[in-house]
NUNUFI-273119 format. One record per residue (C-alpha): residue in one letter; z, y, x negated; residue number from 1; chain. Coordinates in nm, 3 decimals. Each point is the difference from the previous one (the first is absolute). Example, Ala and Ser with C-alpha at 12.3 -4.5 7.8 and 13.67 -1.06 7.14 Angstrom:
BEGIN
KOLNU   semi         w         v         u   roza   nuvex
KOLNU      A     0.780    -0.450    -1.230      1       A
KOLNU      S    -0.066     0.344    -0.137      2       A
This chain:
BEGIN
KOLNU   semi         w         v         u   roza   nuvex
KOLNU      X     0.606    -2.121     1.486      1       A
KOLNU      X    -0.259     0.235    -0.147      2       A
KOLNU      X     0.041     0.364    -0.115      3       A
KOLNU      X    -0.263     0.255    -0.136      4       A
KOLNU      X     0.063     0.340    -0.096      5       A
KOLNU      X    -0.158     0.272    -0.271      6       A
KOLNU      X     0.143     0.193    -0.265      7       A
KOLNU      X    -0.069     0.291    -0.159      8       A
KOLNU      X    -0.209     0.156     0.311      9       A
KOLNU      X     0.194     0.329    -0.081     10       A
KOLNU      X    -0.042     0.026    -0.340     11       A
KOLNU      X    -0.250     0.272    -0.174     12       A
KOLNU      X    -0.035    -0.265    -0.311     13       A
KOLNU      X    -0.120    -0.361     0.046     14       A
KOLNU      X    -0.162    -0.193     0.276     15       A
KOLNU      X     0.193    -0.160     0.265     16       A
KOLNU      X     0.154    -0.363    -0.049     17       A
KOLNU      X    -0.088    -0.237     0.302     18       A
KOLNU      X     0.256    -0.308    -0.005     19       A
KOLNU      X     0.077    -0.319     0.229     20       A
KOLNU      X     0.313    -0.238     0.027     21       A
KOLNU      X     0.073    -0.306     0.157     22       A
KOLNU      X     0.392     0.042     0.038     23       A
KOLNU      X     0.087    -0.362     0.021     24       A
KOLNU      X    -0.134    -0.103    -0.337     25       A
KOLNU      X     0.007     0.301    -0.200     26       A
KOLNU      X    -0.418     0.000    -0.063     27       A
KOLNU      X    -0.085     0.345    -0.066     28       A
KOLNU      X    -0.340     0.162    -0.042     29       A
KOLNU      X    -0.076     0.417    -0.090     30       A
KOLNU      X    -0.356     0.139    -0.119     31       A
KOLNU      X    -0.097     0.367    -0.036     32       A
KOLNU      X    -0.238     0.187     0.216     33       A
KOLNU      X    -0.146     0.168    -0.330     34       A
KOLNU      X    -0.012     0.398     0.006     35       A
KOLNU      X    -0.356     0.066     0.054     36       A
KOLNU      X     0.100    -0.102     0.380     37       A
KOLNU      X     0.178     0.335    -0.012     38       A
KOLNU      X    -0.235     0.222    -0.129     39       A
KOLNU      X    -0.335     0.143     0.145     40       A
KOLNU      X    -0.187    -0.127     0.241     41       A
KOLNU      X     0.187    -0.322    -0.001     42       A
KOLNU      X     0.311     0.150     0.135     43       A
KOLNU      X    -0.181     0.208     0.277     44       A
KOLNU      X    -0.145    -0.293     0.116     45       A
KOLNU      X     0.315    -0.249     0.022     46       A
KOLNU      X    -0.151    -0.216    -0.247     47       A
KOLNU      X     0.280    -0.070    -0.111     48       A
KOLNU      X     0.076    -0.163     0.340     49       A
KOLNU      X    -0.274    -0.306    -0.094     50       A
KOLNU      X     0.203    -0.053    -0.327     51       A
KOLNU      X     0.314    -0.059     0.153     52       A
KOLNU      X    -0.157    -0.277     0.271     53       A
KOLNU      X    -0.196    -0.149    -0.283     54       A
KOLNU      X     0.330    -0.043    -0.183     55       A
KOLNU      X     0.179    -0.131     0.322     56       A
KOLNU      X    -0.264    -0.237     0.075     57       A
KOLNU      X     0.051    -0.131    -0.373     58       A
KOLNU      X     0.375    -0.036     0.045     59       A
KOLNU      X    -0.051    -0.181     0.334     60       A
KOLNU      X    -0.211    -0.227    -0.161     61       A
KOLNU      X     0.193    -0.075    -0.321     62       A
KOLNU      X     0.330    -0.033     0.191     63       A
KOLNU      X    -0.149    -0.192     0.288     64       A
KOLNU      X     0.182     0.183     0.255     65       A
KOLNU      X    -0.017    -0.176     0.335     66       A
KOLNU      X    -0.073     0.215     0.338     67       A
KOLNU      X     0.292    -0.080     0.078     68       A
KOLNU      X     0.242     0.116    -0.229     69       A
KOLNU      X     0.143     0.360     0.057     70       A
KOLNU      X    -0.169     0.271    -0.216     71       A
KOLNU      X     0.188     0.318    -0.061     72       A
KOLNU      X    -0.255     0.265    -0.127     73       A
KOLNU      X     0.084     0.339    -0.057     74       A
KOLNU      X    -0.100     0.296     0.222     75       A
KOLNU      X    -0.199     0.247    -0.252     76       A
KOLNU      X    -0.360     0.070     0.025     77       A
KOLNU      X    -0.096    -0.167    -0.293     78       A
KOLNU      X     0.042    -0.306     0.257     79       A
KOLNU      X    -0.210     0.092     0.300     80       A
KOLNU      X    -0.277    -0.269    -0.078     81       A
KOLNU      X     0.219    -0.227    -0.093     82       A
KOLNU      X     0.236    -0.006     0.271     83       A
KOLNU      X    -0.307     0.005     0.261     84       A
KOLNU      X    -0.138    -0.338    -0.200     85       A
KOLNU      X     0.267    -0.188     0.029     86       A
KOLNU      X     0.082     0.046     0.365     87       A
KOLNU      X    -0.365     0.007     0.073     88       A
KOLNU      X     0.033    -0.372    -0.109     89       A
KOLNU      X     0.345    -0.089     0.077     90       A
KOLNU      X     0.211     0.022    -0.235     91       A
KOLNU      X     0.349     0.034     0.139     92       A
KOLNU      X     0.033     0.373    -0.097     93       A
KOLNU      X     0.283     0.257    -0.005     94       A
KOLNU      X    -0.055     0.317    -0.086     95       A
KOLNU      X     0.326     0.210    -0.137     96       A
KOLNU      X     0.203     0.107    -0.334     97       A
KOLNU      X    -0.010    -0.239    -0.252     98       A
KOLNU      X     0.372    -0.011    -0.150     99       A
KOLNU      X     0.138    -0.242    -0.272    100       A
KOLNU      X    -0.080    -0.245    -0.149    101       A
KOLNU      X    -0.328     0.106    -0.027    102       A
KOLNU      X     0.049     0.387    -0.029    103       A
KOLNU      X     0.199    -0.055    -0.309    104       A
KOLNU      X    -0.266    -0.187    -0.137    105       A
KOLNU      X    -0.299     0.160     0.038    106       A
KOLNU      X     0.205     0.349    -0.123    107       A
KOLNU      X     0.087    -0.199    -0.283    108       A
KOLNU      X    -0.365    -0.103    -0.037    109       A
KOLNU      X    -0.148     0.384     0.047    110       A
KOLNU      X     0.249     0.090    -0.260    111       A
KOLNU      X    -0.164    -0.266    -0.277    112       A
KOLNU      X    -0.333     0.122     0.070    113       A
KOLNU      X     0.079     0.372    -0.048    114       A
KOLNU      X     0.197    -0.068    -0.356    115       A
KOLNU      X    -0.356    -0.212    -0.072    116       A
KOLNU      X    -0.246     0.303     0.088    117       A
KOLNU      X     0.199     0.194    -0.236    118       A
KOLNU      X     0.320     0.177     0.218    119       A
KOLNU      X     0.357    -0.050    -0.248    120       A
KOLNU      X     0.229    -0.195     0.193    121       A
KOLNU      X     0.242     0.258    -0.007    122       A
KOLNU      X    -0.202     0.246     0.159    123       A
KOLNU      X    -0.068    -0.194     0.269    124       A
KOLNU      X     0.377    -0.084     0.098    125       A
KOLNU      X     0.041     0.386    -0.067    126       A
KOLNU      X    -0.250     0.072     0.252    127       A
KOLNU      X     0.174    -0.207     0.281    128       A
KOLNU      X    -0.190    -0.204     0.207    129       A
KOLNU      X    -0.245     0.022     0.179    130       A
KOLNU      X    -0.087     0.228    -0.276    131       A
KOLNU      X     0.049     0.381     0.036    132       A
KOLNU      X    -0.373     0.188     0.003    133       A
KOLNU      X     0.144     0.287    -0.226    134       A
KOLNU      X     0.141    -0.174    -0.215    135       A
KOLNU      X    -0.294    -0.232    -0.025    136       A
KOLNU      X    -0.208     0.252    -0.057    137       A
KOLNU      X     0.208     0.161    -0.286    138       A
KOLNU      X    -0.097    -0.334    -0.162    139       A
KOLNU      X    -0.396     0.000     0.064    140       A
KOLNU      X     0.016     0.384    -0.115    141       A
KOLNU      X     0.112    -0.086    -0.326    142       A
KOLNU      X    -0.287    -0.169    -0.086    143       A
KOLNU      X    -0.215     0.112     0.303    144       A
KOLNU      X    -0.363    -0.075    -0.179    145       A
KOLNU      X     0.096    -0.399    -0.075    146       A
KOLNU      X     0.232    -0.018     0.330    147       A
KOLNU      X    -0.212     0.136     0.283    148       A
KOLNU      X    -0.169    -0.317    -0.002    149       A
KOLNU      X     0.337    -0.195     0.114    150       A
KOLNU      X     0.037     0.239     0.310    151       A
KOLNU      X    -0.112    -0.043     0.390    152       A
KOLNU      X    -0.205     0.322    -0.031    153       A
KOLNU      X    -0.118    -0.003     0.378    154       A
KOLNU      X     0.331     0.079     0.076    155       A
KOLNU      X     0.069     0.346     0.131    156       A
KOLNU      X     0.325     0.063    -0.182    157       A
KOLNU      X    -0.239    -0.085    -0.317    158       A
KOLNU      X    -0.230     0.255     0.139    159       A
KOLNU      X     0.212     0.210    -0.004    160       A
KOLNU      X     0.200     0.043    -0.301    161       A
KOLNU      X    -0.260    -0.142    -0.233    162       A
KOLNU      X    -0.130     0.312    -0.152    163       A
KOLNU      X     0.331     0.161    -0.025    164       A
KOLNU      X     0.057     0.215    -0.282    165       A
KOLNU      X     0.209    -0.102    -0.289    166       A
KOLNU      X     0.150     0.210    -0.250    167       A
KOLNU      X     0.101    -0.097    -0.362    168       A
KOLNU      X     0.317     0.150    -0.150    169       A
KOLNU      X     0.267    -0.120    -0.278    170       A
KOLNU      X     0.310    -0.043     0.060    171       A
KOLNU      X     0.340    -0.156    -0.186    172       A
KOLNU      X     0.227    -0.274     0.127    173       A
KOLNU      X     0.351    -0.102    -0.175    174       A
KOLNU      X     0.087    -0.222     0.269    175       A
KOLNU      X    -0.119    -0.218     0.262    176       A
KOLNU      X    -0.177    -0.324     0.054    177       A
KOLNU      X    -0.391     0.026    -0.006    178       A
KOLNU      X    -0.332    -0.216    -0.011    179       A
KOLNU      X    -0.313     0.190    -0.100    180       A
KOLNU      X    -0.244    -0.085     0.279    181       A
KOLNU      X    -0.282     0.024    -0.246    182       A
KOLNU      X     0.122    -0.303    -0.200    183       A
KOLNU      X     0.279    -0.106     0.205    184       A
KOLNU      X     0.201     0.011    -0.321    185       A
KOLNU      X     0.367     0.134    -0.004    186       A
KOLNU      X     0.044     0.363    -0.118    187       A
KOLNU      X     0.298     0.017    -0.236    188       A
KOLNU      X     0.230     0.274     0.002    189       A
KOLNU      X     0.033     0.262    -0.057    190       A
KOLNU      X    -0.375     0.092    -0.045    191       A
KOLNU      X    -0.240     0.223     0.082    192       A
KOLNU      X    -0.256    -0.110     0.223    193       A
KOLNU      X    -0.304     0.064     0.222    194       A
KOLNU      X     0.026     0.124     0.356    195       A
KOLNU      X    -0.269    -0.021     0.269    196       A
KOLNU      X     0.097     0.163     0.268    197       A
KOLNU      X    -0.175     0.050     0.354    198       A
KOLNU      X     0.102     0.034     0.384    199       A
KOLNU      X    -0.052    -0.195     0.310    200       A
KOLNU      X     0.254    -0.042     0.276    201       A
KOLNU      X     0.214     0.151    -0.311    202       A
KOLNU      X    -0.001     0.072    -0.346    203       A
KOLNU      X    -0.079    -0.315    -0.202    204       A
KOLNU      X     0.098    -0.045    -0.375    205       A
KOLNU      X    -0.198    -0.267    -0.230    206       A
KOLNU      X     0.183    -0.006    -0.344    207       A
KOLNU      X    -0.177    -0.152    -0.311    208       A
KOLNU      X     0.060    -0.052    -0.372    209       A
KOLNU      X    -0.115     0.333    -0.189    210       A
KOLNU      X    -0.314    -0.160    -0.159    211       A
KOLNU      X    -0.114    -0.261     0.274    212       A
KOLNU      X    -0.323     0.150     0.105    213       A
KOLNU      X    -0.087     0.150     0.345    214       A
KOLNU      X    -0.303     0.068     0.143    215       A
KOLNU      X    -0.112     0.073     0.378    216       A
């Protein structure tokens, strides 16, 4: 049996992992539709859509997958073209919510590929998955002139909250464990340190070393 799913279609950072496995034998595949696909005018236009079935088609290809062996593909939109090729041609197609093994897997996968664009590992298991928007956002606001670039901008939760106003103040910590989000270096305690602070659904709180440099 075949599965496909996507990761990482509800985070603000990173493009969305597309991955395939053949349960029997363990062959796994995963790809990322690259960020641009989220952004203006590509995301308006469900471009992102053609990347997925060119990705599928690849898969099919490289894993030879008979028409008729049973394909479970997940139900998200990023799927529409992909689920009408492969019953358009006959593919033995079931449409529904991709569960283990694969979900763990392709997780697993969307996890590497955020800790490679830059996200500390730790954040990212802080965040929960799939990955909290505020608290997401607390990361890309840290360093919002270099991060912007990582985010599905079309969005309109980005939209939104993306020229929110953030505040600078100072404040002093004796206790705690914290990662600067500029660096994504530990802050040692006690210490003072820089606080960005800003509000969304709630207040949000960004803390920083005292001299790692901020800028909007």
């Amino acid at each position: 049996m075949i599965q496909i799913d996507d990761a990482g279609g509800g985070s603000l950072v990173g493009g969305t992992v597309v991955g395939i496995l053949r349960v029997e034998s363990k062959e796994y595949m995963w790809d990322v539709i690259p960020i641009k696909y989220f952004t203006t005018p590509y995301f308006e236009n469900k471009r992102y859509e053609d990347y997925t079935l060119s990705m599928i088609k690849k898969y099919i290809r490289t894993l030879n997958v008979d028409k008729n062996e049973p394909i479970e593909i997940c139900q998200g939109y990023i799927f529409n073209k992909a689920r009408t090729f492969l019953i358009n041609n006959k593919y033995n197609v079931i449409s529904t919510k991709i569960s283990d093994p694969l979900q763990t897997l392709i997780e697993t996968s969307f996890i590497d590929y955020c800790t490679q664009i830059g996200i500390p590992y730790d954040y990212l298991i802080y965040t929960k998955y799939p990955f909290h928007f505020h608290k997401m956002l607390r990361w890309v606001f840290a360093d919002k002139k270099n991060r912007v670039k990582l985010c599905k901008t079309a969005w309109n939760s980005w939209k939104k909250y993306s020229n929110t106003q953030l505040h600078i103040h100072y404040d002093y910590i004796v206790t705690g464990n914290y990662t600067c989000l500029k660096c994504g270096k530990k802050i040692n305690t006690p210490s003072k340190i820089k606080v960005i602070e800003f509000t969304t659904n709630k207040k949000q709180f960004i803390y920083l070393h005292e001299n790692c440099r901020f800028s909007q």
